[in-house]
Every structure is written in structure tokens, then in C-alpha cells.
N, C-alpha and C positions, 0 to 999 in steps of 0.2 A: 397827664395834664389835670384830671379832676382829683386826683388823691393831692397832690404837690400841695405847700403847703404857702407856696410864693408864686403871683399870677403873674405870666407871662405874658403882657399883651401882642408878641410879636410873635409868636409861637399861635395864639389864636388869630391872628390876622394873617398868617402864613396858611393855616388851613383854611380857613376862611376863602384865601384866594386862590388855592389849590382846588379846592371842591369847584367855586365858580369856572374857573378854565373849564374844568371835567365836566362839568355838567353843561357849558356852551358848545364844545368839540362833541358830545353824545348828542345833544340835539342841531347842530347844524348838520352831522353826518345820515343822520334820521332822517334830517327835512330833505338833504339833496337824493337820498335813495328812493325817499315816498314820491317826489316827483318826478323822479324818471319816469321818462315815459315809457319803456322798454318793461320797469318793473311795475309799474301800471297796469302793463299789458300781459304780462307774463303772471304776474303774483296778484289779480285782479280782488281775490278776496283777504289778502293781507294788506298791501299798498295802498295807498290812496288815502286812508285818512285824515290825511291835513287838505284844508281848504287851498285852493293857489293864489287867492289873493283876497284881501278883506280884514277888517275884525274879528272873524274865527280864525282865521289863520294866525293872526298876532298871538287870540286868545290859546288855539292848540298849542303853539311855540312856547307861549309864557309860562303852559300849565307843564310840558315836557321839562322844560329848564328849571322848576323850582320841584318839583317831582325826584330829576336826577341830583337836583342838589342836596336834599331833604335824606333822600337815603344816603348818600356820599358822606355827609355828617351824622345822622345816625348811627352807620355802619364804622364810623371812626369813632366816637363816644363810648357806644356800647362796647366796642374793642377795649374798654380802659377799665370799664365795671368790673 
């Protein structure tokens, strides 16, 4: 995609929304495991770092999601160097 010599915009909009899926399904699987409360209890010093409700919670979510996205595209770019 970056050597080609003719831009594909549906080819970048296909990744584009490939990475977005992946990086919502890694952070909502995240959020529902940090909040069990079983792995709360069990995994007391891994678990638990997302807030359970509020503005950091939003913010932990938002900073996961663009996080997993960021590498998702990096990791597919640098694949092409």
C-alpha cells in the first residue's frame, strides 16, 4: 500500500475499519474481565484498574481504544517498509 504507485482509498478505509473493530472488541473484552468481580477478587493486583463509573472510566476506555488502535496500524504499516 505505501510503495504502490496508485492510492487506493478503499483499501485504506478497509484497514482503517479493521483496526477500529479490533481495537473495540480488545477493549471491551478488557473492560468486562477488569470488572468482574470474581477477577477483582482473585487477580486483586492485576484487575481493577478501570474506574466503574465516571470520566476516568470513559477516559481509561478511550485511552485503551486508541492505544490498541495505534499499534494495530503501526504494526500493519511498518509490515510494508
Amino acid at each position: 500500500m505505501l510503495t504502490s504507485k496508485e492510492f487506493d482509498w478503499i483499501v485504506l478505509a478497509a484497514l482503517f475499519i479493521s483496526a477500529n473493530v479490533v481495537s473495540e472488541a480488545v477493549t471491551y473484552t478488557t473492560y468486562i474481565k477488569d470488572v468482574s468481580a470474581e477477577a477483582r477478587r482473585t487477580g486483586a493486583l492485576f484487575y481493577g484498574f478501570i474506574p466503574l463509573s465516571g470520566a476516568k472510566m470513559i477516559a481509561v476506555l478511550l485511552s485503551m481504544h486508541v492505544l490498541s488502535f495505534c499499534q494495530l496500524i503501526g504494526k500493519r504499516l511498518r509490515s510494508h517498509c
